[in-house]
Backbone as numpy.savetxt, mean C-alpha at the origin, in Angstrom:
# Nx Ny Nz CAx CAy CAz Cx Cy Cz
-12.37 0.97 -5.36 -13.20 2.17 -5.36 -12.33 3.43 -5.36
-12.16 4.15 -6.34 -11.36 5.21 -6.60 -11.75 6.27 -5.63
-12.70 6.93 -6.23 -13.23 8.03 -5.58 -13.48 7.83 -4.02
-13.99 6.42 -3.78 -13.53 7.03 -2.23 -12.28 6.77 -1.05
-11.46 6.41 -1.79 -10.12 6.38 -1.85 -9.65 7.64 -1.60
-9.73 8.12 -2.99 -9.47 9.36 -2.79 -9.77 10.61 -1.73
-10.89 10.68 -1.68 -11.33 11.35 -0.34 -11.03 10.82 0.94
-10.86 9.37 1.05 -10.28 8.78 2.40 -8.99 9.90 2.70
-8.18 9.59 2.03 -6.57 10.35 1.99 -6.83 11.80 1.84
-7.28 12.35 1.67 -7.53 13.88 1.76 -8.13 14.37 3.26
-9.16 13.38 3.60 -9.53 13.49 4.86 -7.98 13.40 6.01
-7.68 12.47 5.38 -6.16 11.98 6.68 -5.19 13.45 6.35
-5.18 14.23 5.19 -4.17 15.03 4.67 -4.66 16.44 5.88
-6.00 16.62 5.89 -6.42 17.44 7.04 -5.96 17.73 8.24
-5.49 16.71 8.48 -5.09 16.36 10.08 -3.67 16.88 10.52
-2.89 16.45 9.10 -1.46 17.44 9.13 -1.80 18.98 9.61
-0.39 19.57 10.10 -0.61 20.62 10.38 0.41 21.74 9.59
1.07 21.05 8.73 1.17 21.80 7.18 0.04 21.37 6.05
0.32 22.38 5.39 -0.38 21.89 3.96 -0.13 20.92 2.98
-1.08 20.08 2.61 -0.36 18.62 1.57 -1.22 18.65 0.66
-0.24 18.84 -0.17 -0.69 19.14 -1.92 -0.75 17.61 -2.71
-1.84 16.95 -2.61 -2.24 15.75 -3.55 -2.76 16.03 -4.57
-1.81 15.15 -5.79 -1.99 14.96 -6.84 -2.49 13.47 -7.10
-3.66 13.47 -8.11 -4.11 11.97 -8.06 -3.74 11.36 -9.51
-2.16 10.39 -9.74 -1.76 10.51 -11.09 -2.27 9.32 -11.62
-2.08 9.61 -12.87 -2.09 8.10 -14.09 -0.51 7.34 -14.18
-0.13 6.74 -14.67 0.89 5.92 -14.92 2.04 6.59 -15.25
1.19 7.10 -16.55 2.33 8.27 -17.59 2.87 9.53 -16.77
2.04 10.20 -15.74 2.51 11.33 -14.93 3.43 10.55 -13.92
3.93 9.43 -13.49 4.79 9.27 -12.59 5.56 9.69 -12.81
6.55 8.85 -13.45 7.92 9.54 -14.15 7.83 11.28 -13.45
7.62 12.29 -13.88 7.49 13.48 -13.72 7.10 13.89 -12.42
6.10 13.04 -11.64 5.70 13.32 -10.73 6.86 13.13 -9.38
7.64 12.03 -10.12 8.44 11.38 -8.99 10.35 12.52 -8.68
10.41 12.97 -10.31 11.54 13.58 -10.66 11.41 14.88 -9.78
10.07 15.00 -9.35 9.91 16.84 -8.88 10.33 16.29 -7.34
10.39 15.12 -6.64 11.32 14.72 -5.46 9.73 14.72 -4.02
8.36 14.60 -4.68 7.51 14.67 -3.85 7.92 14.05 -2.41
7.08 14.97 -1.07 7.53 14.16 0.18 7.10 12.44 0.27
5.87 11.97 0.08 4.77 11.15 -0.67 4.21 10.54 -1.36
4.85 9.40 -1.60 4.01 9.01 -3.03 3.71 7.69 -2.60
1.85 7.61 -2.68 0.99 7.10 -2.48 0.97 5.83 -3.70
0.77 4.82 -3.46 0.73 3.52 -4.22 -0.40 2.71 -3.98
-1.81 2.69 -4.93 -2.90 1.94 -4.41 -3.26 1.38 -5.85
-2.33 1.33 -6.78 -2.59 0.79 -8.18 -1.97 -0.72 -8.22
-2.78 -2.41 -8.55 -2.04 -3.18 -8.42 -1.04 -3.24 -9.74
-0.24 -4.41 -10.32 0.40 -4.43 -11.45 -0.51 -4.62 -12.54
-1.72 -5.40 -12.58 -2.19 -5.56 -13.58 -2.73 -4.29 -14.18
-2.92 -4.43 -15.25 -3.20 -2.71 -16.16 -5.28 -3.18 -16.10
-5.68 -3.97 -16.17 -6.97 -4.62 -16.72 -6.85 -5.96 -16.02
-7.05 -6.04 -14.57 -7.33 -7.21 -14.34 -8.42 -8.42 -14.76
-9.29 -7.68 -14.56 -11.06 -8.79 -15.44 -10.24 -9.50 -17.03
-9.49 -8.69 -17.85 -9.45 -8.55 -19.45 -8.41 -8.93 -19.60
-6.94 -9.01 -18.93 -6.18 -9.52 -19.64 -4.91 -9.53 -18.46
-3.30 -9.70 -19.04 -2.32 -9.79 -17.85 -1.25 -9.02 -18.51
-1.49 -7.36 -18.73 -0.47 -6.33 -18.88 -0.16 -5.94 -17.42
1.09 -5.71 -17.90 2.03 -5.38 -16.13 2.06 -3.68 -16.48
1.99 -2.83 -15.32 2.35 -1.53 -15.92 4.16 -1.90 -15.32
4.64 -1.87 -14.38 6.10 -2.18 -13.75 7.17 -2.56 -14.48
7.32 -2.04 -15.10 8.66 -2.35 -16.19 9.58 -1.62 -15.04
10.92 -2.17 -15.79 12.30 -2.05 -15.35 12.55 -0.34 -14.83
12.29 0.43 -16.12 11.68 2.08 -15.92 11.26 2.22 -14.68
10.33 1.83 -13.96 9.30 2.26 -13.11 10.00 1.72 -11.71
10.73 0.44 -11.60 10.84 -0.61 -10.79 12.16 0.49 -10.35
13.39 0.74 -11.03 14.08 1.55 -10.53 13.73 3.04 -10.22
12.78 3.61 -10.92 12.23 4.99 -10.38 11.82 5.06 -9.23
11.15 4.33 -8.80 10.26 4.50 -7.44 11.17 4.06 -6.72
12.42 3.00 -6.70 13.22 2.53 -5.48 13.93 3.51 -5.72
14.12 4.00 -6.61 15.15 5.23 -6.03 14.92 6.16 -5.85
13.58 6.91 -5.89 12.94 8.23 -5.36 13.29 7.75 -3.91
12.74 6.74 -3.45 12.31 6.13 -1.69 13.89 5.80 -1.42
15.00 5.05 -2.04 15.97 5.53 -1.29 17.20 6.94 -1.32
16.24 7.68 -1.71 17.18 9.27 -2.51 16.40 9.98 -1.01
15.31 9.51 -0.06 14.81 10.19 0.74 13.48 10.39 0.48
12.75 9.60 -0.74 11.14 10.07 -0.16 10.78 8.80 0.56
9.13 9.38 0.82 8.34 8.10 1.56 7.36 7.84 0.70
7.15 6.10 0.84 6.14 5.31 0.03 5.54 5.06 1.19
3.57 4.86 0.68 2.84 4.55 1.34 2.28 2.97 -0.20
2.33 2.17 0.42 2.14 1.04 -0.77 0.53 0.45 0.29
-0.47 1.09 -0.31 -1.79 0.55 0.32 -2.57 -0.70 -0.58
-2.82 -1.75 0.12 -4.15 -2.28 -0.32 -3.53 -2.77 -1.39
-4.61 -2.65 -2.65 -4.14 -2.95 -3.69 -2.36 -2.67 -4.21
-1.87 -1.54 -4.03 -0.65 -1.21 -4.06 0.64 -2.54 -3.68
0.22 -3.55 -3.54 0.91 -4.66 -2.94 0.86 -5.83 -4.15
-0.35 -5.58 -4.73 -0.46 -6.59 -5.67 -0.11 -6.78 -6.90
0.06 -8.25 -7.23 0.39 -8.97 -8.15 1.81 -8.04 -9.09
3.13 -7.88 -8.45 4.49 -7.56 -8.56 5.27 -8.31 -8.40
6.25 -8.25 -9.53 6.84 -9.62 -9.39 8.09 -9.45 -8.23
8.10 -10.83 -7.68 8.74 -11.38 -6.49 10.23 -10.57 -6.52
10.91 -11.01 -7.46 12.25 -10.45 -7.61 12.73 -9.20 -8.35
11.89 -8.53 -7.89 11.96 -6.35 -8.24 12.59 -5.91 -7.51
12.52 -4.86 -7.90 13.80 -3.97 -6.46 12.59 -3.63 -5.86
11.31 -3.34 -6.37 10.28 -2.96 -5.86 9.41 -3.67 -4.77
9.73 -4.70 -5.11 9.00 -6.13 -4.11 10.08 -6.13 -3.05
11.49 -5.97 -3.08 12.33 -6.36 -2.07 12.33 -4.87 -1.21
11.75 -4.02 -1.78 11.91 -2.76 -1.33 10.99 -2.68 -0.42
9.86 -2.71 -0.67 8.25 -3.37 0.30 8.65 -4.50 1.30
9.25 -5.17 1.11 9.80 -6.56 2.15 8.57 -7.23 2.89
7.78 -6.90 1.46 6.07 -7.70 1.60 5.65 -7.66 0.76
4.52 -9.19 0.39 3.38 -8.54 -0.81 2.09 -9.25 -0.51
1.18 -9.28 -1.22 0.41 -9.75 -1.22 0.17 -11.14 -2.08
-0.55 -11.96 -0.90 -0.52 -13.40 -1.78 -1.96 -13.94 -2.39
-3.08 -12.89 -1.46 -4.67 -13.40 -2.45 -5.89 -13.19 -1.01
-6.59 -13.27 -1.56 -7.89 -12.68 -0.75 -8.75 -13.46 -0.81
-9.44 -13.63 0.14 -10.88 -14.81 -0.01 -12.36 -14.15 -0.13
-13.15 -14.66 0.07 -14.41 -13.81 -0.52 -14.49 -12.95 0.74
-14.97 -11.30 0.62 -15.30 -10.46 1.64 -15.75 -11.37 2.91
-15.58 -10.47 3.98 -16.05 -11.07 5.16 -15.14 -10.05 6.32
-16.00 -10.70 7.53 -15.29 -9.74 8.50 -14.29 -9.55 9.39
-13.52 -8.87 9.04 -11.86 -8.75 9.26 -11.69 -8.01 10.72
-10.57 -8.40 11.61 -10.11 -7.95 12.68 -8.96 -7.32 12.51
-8.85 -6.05 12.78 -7.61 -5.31 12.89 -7.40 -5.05 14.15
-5.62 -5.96 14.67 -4.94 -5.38 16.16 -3.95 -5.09 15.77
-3.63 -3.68 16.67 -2.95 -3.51 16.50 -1.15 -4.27 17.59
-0.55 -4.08 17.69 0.56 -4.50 19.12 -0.25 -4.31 20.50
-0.74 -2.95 20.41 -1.05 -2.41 21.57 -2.32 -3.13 22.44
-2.92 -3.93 21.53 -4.10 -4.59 21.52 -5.38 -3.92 21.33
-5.09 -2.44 20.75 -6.28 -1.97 19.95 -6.57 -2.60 19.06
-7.99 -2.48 18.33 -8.41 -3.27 17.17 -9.77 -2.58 16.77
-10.43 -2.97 15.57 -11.38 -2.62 15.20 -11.85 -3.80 13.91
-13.15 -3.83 13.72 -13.56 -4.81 13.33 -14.38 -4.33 11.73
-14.02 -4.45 10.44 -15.30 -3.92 9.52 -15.52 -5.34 8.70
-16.00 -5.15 7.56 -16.46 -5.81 6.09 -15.07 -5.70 5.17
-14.43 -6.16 5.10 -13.45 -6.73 4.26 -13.04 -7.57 3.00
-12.37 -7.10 1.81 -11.70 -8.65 1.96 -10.14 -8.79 2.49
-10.03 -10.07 3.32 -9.10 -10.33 3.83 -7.79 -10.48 3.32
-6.86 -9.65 3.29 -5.67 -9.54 2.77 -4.58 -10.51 3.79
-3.85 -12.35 2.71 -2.98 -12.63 3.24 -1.86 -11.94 2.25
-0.35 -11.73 3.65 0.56 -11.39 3.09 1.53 -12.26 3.39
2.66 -11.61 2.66 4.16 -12.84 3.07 4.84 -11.47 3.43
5.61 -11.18 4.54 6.41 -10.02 4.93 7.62 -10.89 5.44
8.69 -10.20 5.42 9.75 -10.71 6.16 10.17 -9.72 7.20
9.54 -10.26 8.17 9.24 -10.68 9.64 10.33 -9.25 9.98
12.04 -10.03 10.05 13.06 -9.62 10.80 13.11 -8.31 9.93
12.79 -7.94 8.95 13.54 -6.84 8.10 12.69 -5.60 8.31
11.61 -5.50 8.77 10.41 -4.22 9.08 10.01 -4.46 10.77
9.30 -3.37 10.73 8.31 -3.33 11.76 7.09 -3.76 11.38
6.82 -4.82 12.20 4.93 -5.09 11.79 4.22 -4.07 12.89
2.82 -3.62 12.17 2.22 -2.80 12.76 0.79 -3.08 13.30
1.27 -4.13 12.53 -0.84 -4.46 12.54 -1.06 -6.38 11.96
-1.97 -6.64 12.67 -1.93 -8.02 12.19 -3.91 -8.15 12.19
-4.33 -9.22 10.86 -5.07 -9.13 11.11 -5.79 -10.84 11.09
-7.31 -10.74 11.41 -7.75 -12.46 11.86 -9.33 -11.96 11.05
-8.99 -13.41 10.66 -10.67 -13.63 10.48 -10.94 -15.07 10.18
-12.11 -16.05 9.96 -12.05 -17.12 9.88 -11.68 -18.04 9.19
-10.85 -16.60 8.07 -9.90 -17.65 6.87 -8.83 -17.73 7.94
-8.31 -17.06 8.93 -6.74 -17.45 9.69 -6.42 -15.82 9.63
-5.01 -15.89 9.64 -4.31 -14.71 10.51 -3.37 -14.38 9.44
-3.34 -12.89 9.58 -2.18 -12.40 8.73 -1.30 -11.17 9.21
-0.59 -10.56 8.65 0.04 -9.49 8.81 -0.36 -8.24 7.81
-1.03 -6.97 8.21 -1.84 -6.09 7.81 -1.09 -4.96 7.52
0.00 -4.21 8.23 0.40 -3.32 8.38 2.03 -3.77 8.83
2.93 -2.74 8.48 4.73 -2.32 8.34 5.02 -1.47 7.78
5.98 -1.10 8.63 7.41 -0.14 8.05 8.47 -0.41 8.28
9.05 0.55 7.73 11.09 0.11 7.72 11.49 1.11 6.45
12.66 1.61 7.26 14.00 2.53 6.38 14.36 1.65 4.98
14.48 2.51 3.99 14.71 2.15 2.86 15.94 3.05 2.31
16.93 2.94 2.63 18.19 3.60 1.94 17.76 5.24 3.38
17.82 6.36 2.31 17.07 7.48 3.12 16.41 7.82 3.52
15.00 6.62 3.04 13.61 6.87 2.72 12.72 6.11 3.93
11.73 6.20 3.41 10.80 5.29 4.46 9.53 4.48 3.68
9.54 3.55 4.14 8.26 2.80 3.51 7.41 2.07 4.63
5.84 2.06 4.12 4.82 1.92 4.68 3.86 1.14 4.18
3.25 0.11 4.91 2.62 -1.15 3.58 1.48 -0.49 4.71
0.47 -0.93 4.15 -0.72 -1.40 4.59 -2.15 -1.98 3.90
-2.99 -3.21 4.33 -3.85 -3.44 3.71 -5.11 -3.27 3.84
-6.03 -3.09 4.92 -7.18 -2.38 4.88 -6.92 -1.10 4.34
-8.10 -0.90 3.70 -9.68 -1.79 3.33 -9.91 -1.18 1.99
-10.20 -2.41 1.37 -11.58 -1.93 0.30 -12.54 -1.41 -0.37
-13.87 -1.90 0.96 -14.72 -0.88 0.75 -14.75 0.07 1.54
-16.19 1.20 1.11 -16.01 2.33 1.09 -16.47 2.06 2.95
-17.23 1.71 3.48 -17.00 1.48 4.79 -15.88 1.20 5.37
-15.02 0.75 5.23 -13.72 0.43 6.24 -13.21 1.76 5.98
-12.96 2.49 4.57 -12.17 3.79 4.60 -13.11 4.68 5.28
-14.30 4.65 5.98 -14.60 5.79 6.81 -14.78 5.16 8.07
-14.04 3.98 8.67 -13.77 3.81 9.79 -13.02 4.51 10.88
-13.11 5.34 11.90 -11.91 5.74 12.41 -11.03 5.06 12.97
């Protein structure tokens, strides 16, 4: 769901107490978008170009070194949700994430805890991942009656910083507080 995606993250951009200038790009504006050295760059596009229709990758070699080296030149990636998916294993991009996503089961209702033993509960679909454990911080783990996964991480990337996370979907979980 694009649009409310989009407004999810604008809502969170509020909360800063500078101003954050979001741009919402296509493929072709990366390149350019990434060269201007943004603080931010948001990742909620999976690899497939047309998932239903066919198996074009947008992630070419181009892209795979652009973005690891914006994030270790000193920016920060936020790689949400979809942003995890279907990339191939051995990218600088996948090793850069030091997670991905491995597949989802039909919607249903997902538990988010955090360490602290906060949590919150919506309508999901359940995101399993494969993270390596020792190399990030996990932030968030989540359960539901498919089993247990890992939801949320970060970890230093060269200068940079990166940030996985997989809730949510629908447009209910993004207006969860």
């Amino acid at each position: 769901p694009h649009d409310p995606l989009v407004n999810y993250f604008q809502g969170i951009a509020k909360h800063f107490p500078q101003e954050l200038k979001m741009t919402d790009l296509t493929i072709e504006q990366l390149t350019k978008a990434l060269h201007e050295q943004p603080d931010l760059f948001l990742l909620s596009k999976e690899n497939r170009l047309a998932p239903k229709t066919n198996d074009a990758f947008w992630l070419n070699e181009t892209y795979d070194q652009l973005i690891t080296k914006y994030v270790a030149g000193g920016g920060s990636l936020i790689a949400y949700h979809s942003g995890l998916s279907s990339y191939p294993i051995h990218s600088a991009f996948s090793e850069m994430l030091r997670g991905r996503f491995l597949h989802h089961p039909k919607p249903t209702e997902v538990t988010y805890r955090e360490p602290n033993g906060k949590s919150y509960k919506i309508w999901d679909e359940h995101y399993f991942t494969e993270v390596a454990i020792g190399e990030t911080e996990v932030l968030m783990h989540s359960f539901s009656h498919y089993g247990e996964s890992i939801a949320a991480w970060r970890h230093l990337y060269g200068k940079g910083k990166v940030f996985c996370m997989t809730p949510a979907h629908f447009s209910e979980g993004l207006q969860h507080e």
